[in-house]
C-alpha positions as CSV (number, residue, x, y, z in Angstrom):
1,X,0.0,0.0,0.0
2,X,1.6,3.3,-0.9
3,X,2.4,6.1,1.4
4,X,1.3,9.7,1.6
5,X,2.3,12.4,1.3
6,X,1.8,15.5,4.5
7,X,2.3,19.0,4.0
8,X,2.5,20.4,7.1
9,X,2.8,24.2,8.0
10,X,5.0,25.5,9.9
11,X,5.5,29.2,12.4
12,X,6.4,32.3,10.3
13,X,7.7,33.5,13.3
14,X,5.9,32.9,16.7
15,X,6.4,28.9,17.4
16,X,2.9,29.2,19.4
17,X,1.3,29.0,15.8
18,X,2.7,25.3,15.2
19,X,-0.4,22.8,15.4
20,X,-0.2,19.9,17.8
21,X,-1.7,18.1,14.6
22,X,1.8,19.4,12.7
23,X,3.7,17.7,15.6
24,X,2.3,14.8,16.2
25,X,2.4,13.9,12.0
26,X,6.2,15.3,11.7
27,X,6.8,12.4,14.2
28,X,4.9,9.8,12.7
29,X,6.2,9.8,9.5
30,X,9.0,7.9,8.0
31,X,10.9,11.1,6.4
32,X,10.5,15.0,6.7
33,X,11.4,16.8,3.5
34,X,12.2,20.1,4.4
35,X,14.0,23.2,2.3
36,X,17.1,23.9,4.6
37,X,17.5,21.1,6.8
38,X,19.6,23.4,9.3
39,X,17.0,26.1,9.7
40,X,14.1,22.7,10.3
41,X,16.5,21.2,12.8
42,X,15.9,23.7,15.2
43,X,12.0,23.7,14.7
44,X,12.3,20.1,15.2
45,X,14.8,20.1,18.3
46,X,12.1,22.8,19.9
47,X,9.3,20.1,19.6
48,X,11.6,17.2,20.6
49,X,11.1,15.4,17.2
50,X,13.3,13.1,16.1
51,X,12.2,11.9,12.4
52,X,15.1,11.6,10.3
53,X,15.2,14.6,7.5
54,X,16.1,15.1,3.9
55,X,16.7,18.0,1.3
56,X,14.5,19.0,-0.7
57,X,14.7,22.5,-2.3
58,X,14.5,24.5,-5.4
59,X,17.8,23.3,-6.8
60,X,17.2,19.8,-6.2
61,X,13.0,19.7,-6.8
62,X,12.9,17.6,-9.9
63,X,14.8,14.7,-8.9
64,X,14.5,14.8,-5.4
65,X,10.5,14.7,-6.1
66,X,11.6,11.7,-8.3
67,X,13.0,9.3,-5.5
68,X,10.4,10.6,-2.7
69,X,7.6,9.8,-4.9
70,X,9.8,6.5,-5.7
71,X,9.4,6.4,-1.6
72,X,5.8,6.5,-0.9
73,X,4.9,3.8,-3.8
74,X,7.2,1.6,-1.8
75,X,4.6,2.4,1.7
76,X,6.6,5.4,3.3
77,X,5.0,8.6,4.7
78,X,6.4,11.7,4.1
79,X,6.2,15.1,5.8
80,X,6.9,18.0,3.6
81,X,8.1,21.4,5.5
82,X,9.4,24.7,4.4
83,X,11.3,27.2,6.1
84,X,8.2,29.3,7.1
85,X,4.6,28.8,6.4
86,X,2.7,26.6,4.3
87,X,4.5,24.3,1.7
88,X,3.8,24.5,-2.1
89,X,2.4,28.3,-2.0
90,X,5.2,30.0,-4.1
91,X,7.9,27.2,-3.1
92,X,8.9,24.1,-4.8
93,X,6.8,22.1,-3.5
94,X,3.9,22.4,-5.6
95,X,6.3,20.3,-7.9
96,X,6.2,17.3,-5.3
97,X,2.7,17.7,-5.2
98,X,2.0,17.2,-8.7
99,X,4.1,14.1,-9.2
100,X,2.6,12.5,-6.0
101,X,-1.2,13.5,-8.2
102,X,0.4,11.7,-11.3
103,X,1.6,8.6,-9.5
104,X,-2.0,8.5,-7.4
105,X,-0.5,9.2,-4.0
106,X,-2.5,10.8,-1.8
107,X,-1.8,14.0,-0.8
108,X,-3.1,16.0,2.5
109,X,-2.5,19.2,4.0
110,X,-2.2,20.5,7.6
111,X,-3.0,23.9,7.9
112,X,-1.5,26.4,9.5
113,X,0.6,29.9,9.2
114,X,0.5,31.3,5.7
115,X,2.6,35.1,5.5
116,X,-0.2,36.2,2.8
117,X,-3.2,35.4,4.3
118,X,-1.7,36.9,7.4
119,X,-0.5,40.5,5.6
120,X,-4.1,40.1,4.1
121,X,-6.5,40.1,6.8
122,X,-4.6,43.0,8.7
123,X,-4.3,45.1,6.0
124,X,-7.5,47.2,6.5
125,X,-7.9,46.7,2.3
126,X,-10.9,44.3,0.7
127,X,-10.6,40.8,1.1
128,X,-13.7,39.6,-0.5
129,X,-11.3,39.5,-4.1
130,X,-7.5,38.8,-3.7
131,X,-4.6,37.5,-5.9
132,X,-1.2,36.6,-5.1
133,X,1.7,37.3,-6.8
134,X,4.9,36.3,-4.7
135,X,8.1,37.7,-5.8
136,X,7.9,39.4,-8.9
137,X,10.1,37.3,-11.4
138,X,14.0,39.1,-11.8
139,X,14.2,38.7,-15.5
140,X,13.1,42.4,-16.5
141,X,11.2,41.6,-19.4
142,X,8.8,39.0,-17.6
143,X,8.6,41.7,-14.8
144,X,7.4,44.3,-16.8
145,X,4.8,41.9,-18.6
146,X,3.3,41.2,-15.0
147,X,3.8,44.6,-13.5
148,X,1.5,45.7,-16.6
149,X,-0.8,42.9,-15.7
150,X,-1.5,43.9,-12.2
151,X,-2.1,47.7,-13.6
152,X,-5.4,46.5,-14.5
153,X,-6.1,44.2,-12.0
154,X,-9.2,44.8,-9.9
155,X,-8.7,42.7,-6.8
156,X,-6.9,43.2,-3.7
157,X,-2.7,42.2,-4.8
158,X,-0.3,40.6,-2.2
159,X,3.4,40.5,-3.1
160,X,6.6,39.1,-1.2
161,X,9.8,41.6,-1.5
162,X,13.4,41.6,0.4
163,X,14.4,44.6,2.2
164,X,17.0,45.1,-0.1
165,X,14.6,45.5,-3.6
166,X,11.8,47.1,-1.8
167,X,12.4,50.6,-2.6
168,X,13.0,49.5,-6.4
169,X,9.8,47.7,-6.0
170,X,7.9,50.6,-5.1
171,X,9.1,52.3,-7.5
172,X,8.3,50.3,-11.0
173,X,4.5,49.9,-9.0
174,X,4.2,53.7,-8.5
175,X,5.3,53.9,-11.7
176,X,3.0,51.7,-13.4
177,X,0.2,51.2,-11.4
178,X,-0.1,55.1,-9.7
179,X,-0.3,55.6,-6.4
180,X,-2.6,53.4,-4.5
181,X,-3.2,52.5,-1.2
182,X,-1.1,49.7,0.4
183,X,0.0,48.3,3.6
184,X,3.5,46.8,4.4
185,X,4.0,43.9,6.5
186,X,7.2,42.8,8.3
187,X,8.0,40.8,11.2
188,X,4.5,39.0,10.7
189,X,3.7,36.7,14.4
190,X,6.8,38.0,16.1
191,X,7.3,40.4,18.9
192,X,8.0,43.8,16.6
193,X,5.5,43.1,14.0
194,X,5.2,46.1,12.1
195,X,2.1,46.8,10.1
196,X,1.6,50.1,8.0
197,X,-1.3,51.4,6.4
198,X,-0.2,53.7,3.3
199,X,0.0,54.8,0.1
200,X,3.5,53.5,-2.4
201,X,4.0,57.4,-2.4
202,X,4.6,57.8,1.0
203,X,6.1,54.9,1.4
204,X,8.9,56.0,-0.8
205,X,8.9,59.0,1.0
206,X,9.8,56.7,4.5
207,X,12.5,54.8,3.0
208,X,14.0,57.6,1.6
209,X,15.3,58.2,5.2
210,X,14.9,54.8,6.7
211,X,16.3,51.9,6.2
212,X,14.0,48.7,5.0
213,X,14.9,45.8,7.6
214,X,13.3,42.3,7.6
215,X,10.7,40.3,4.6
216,X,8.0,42.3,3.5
217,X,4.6,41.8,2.6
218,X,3.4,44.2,0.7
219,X,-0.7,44.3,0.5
220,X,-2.0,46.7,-2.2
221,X,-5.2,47.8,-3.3
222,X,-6.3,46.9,-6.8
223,X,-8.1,49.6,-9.5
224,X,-11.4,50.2,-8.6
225,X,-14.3,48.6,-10.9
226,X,-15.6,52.3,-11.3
227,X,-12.2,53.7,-12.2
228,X,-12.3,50.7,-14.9
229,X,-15.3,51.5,-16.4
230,X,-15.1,55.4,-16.8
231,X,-11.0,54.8,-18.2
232,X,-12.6,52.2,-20.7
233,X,-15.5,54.4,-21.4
234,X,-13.2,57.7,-22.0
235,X,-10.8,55.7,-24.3
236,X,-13.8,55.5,-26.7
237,X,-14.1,59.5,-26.9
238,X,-11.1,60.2,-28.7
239,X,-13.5,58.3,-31.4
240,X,-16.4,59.6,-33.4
241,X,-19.6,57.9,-32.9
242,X,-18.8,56.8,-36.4
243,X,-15.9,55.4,-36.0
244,X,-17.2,53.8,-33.0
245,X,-20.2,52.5,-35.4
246,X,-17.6,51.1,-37.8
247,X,-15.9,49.4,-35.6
248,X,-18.7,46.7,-34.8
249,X,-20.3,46.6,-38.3
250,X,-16.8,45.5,-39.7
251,X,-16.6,42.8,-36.8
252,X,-20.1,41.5,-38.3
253,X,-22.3,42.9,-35.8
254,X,-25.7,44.6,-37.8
255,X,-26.7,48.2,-37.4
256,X,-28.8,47.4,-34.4
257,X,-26.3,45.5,-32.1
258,X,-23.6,48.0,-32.6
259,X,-25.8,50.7,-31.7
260,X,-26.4,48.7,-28.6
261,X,-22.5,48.0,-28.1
262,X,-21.3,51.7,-28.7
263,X,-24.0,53.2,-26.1
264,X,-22.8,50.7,-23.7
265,X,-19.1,51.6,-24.4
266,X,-20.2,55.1,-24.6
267,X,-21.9,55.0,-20.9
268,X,-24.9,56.6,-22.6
269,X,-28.5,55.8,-23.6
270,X,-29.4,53.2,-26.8
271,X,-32.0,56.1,-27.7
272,X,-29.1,58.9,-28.0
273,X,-26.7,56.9,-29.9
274,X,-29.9,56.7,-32.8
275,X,-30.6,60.3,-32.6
276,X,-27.5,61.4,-33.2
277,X,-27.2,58.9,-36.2
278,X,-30.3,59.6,-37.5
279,X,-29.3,63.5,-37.5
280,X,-26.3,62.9,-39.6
């Protein structure tokens, strides 16, 4: 019968957040894969576990996933644990947990402390509509693709940034997305959490005299559906209603339906869309 696969969460910071749940599994198992075995061995020494560990990390993910799914086929249980949080969100991980899908292991997941849900639900922004983006991607051309992504993006945005980047990173987003409201994160569970409703602006304006210390999480709030809609409808202006007209016919709409689509681009009535045709 084959093994399974746990991923089990681990503290961001305060080691009151670890579940007895997490414990009791990461000394059950046969085999704890965690990221930097180092940093895990004093997690583990804390809790007085003793389960033998092993590697597993983004420099190793594909083969290493390989011979631990190998592993579990053969009956064994493994524990998967990163650094800080919850395995597989923006770690390599998810790469483990794919194979064990494509071999039909079974796969279960022990919750616990996630940074980004964290940074989200103190943030004071909406958190009925949220994406998250991690670390934006280092290669500048793939950065700029996303950055112009998010410009548009309606929901609520959580990102991940090192002390050392963040002013550059709040930068390229004033740059592209405005200034919006945001709130940074640091320190999340531990004694000198730090978190700061703002705007990027002024945030700039703080690190232009402060040093950035400690992981951020930077929270920031997306375009409004309003904002969309009146940006989306003034981009038709700088076209005539004939134009606009055009436009659909040529796409194969008839007369009628691309009346109906330019007043609804337009922000304006069916009925004055038709007058003002019917006067030229």
């Amino acid at each position: 019968m084959a093994g399974m696969l746990y991923l089990c969460a681990t503290p961001i910071g305060n080691l009151g957040d670890m579940t007895q749940r997490v414990i009791d599994t990461l000394r059950e198992v046969d085999v704890i894969a965690a990221e930097d075995t180092r940093n895990s061995m004093k997690l583990l020494n804390h809790f007085d576990i003793r389960t033998s560990m092993t590697s597993y990390h983004e420099y190793n993910k594909i083969e290493k996933a390989d011979r631990l799914v190998e592993q579990m086929l053969q009956g064994r249980n493994v524990a998967l644990i990163t650094d800080a949080g919850t395995p597989a969100i923006s770690d390599p991980g998810e790469v483990l947990v794919a194979k064990c899908h494509e071999a039909g292991i079974r796969v279960t997941s022990l919750p616990g402390a996630a940074a980004c849900i964290t940074a989200l639900t103190l943030s004071g922004l909406s958190t009925r509509r949220f994406c998250f983006e991690a670390f934006l991607p280092a290669d500048k051309k793939e950065r700029a693709e996303i950055l112009e992504e998010l410009r548009e993006e309606s929901r609520t945005m959580i990102l991940y940034e090192a002390p050392h980047h963040l002013v550059r990173t709040l930068r390229e987003l004033r740059d592209v997305l405005g200034n919006r409201r945001l709130t940074l994160c640091r320190e999340l569970t531990k004694k000198f959490e730090t978190v700061l409703p703002t705007t990027i602006e002024d945030a700039l304006v703080l690190y232009e005299t402060e040093e950035p210390r400690g992981e951020y999480v930077l929270v920031l709030e997306g375009k409004g559906l309003r904002q969309k809609k009146e940006e989306r409808q003034a981009s038709w202006q700088s076209m005539s209603i004939e134009e606009h007209m055009a436009y659909y016919t040529e796409e194969g709409f008839d007369e009628k339906e691309a009346m109906k689509q330019v007043a609804k681009d337009r922000g304006v009535p069916k009925r004055e869309i038709y007058q003002y045709l019917l006067s030229k």
